[in-house]
N, C-alpha and C positions, 0 to 999 in steps of 0.2 A: 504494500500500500504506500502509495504517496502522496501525502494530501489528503487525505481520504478516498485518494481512488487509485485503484489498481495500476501497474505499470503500462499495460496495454491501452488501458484507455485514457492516456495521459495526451492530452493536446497538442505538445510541443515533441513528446515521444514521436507518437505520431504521423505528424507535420516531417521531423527529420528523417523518419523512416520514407517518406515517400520520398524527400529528395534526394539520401541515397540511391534508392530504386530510376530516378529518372537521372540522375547521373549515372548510374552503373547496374542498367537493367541486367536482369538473367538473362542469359542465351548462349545458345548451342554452342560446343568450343567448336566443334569446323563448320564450315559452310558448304564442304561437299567431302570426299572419300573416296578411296583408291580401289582401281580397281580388281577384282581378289583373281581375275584370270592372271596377272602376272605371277600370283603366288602359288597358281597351278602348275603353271609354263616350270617354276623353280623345282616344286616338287615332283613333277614327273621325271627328271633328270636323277633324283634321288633312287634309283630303281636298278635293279631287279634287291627288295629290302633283303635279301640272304646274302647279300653282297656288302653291305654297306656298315659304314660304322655303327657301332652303339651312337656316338653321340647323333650324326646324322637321320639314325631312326628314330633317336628320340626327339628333334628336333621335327621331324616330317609329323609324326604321331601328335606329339602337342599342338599344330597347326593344322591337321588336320580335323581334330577334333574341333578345335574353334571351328573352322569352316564348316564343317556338319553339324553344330549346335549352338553356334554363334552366342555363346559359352563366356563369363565374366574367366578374369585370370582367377577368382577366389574361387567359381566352380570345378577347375582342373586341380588347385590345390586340394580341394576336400574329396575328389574320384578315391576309394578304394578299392582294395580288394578283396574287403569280409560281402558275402554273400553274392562274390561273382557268378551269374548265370550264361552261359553260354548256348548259345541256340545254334542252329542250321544255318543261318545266315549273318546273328546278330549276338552281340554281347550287350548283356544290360548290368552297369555299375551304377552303386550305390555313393551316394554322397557319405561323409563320417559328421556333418555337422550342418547348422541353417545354413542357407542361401541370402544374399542381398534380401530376396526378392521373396522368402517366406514371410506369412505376416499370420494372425488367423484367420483360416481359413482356404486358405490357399498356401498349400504347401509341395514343395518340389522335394522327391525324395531320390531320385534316381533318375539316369539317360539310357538310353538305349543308341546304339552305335548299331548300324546295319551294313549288310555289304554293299560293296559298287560293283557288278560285272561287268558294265560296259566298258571301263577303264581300270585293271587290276593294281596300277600303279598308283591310281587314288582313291583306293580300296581300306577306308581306315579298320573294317574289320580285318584284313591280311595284316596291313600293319601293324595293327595291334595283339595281332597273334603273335608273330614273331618275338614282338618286343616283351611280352610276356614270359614267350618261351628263354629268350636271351638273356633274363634279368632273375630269373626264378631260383639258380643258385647265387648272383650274387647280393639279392637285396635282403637275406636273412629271416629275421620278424616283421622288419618292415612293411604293413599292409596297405600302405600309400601306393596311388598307381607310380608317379612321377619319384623316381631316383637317382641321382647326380650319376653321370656316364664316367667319371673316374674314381678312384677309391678314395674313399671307405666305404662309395656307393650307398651313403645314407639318402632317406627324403628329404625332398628339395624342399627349400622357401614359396614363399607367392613372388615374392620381388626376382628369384632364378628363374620361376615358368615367363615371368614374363621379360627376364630376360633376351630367351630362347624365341619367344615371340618376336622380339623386335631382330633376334640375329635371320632369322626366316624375311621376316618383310627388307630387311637391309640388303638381302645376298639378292630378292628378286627384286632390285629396283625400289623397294619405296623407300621414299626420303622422310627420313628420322627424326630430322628437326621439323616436319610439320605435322606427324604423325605418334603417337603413343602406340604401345603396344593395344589399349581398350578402344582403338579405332577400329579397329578388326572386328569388332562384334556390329558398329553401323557397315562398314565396309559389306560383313554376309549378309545382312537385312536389305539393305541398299540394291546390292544385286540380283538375290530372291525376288524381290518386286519390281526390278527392273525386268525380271524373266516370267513375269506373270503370276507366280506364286502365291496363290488367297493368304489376305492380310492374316486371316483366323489362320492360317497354319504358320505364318510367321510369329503371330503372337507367340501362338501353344507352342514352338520350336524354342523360341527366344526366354520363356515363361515370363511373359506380361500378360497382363488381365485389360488392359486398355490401350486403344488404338493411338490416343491422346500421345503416349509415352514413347511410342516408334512414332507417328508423324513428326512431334515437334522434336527429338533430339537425336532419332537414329534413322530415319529417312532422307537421304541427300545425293543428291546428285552425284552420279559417277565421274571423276575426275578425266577421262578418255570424252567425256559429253560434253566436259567444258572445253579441252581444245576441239572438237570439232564445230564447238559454238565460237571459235575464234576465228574457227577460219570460214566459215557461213558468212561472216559479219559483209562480205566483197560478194557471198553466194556465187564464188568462182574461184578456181584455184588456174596456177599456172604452171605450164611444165613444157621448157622449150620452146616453140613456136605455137604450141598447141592449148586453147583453152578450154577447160572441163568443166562443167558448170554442175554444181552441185544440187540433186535432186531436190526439192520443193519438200518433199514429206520428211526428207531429213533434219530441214533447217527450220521447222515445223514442231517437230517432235525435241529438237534441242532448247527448240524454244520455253516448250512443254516443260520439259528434265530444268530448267533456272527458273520457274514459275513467272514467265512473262506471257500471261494468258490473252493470247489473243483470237482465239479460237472457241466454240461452244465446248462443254465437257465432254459430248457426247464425241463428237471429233478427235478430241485429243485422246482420249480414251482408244477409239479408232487407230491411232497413230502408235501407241501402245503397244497395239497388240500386234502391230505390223512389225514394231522393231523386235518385238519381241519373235517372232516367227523365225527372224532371220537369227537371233542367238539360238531359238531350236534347233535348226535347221544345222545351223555348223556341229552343234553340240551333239548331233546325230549322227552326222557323218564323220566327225572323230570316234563316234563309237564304234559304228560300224569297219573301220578302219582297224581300228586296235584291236576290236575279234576276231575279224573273219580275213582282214589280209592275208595273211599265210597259209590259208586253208586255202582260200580261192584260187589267189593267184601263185604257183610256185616255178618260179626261176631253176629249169634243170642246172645243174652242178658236174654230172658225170657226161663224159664224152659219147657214150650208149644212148644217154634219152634224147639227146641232141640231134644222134644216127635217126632216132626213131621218127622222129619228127620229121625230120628233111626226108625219111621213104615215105611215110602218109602223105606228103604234100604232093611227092613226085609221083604218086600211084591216083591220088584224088585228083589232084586239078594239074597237073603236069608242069609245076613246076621243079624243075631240076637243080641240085644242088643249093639249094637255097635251106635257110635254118628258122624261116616265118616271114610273117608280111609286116611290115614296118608301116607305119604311119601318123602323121599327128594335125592338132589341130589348134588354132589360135583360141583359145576361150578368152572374151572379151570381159577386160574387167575396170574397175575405177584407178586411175594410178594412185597410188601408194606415197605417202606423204616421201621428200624425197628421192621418189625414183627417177626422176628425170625422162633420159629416154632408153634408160635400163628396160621398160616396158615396154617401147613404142615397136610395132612392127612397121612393115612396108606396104601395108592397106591401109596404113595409115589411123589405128586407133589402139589404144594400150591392152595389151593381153600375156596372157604366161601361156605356155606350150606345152601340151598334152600330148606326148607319145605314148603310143601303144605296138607292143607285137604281139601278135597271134598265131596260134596254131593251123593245123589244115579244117579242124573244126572249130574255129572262131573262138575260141578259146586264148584270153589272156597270159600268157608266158612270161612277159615283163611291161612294166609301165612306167613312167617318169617324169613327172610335173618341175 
């Protein structure tokens, strides 16, 4: 009491709380966020994980758990391993203590980790298996998932996980001085919804109960969105003698991604779901890729299946001496932030070159973009 009235409803209290607040309102430390494919690009190099260091597996495994649970550094610190369940596909671990984000009522007691098969290499349930397996004799009692990769191989701090965090985002490119390691958790959210992802499963992924709490400080703009909002600004880019003029729904949709709303919702919305198709679309056929390559297409090796090839040709369609039909083709595409006329062909528009050979039955042998 002061005065006879409480501290909060003191006048001049008050009065000065509001003018700190309009000198130094609250708001979001960034204004947009990095984008988390370069920290994929990093860890797929991390591969085949029976290969690789301890520390390096444990560095991929910490990251990629963030990126599949967009996960505070205090919820990696409290992962253990009293009541690990191990499933078919998924390992589900138990936290050892509250979360930020328990309150009553809503409480998080456990993650579930699930496989990737489209891409084994960021596959955090393989990963995780290994590292389990690797750490089993030297982490003792220790029932922490996270333990220091040189000895005495005790459990790590929260200040080392997120160490190891920032040495992940550092090695793929992201810049340190404008990013914290707990950027990583808007960065996954950012890009889930940039890929269409229902807010209700970002919440439940994230464990917020309010949408409020991802739009205003973990929703922001992909950093890859802001320079191509740089270079819209001309809606033309220049390469050589040659000018490209940048599609209309692009510089639309960038507009969209720094909320300079100029468009109906329904439109932008529209625009959305467009960008969003073409992150489908790549994100498919890198799968497709990393499965079924080596199945489909196989490059003979022995001098025999070579022989064999060049009689089918010569007994089917009567070409002689030959080892397949060779051909390619210009696929046309946007040039590529300095590529100059590394692109350009002699028909005159930018493309990368698709060769193929085939067999005497149409059949891929080798390809090369």
């Amino acid at each position: 009491m002061f005065n006879g009235v409480t501290v909060g409803s003191n006048a001049t209290i008050i009065r000065f709380l509001k003018g700190v607040y309009n000198l130094r309102p609250s708001e979001p430390r960034y204004s947009e966020t990095w984008d988390v494919s370069k920290v994929f690009n990093f860890l797929r190099k991390l591969s085949p994980v029976k290969y690789i260091s301890l520390k390096d597996l444990t560095l991929k495994l910490v990251m990629l758990i963030v990126l599949s649970t967009a996960c505070r550094t205090q919820s990696l610190f409290l992962l253990c391993l009293d009541n690990l369940v191990k499933g078919k596909d998924s390992y589900t671990l138990f936290y050892s203590g509250l979360l930020k984000q328990n309150r009553p009522g809503f409480n998080v007691h456990f993650v579930e980790l699930f496989a990737y098969p489209p891409d084994r290499r960021l596959c955090v349930f393989t990963v995780l298996k290994e590292y389990l397996m690797r750490t089993a004799q030297a982490r003792g009692n220790s029932q922490k998932l996270f333990i220091s990769y040189v000895k005495p191989f005790k459990a790590v701090s929260r200040e080392t996980i997120s160490r190891w965090i920032k040495t992940v985002m550092s090695k793929s490119g992201i810049n340190l001085k404008s990013y914290s390691s707990h950027s990583a958790r808007s960065a996954v959210v950012s890009k889930a919804f940039h890929n269409l992802i229902p807010v209700e499963c970002i919440l439940r992924r994230a464990g917020w109960t309010s949408e409020k709490t991802f739009a205003k400080f973990y929703k922001k703009p992909i950093e890859s969105d802001e320079q191509r909002f740089q270079r819209a600004q001309t809606c033309e880019e220049t390469s050589g003698n040659t000018i490209v003029n940048v599609p209309d729904y692009e510089v639309k949709s960038v507009f969209d991604s720094t909320t300079v709303k100029k468009e109906t919702s329904q439109h932008s919305l529209h625009l959305e779901k467009i960008e969003g198709i073409f992150y489908l679309v790549v994100q498919v056929c890198e799968a497709i890729i990393s499965e079924y390559a080596e199945d489909v297409i196989k490059t003979p090796s022995e001098e025999d299946k070579w022989r064999a090839i060049s009689q089918e040709l010569s007994d089917t369609w009567q070409f002689h001496h030959v080892l397949g039909a060779l051909d390619g083709k210009y696929v046309a595409i946007k040039c590529p932030a300095g590529g100059c006329s590394k692109y350009f062909n002699y028909k005159g528009f930018h493309s990368i070159v698709l060769m193929g050979l085939v067999d005497a039955n149409h059949k891929f042998k080798w390809v090369n973009v």
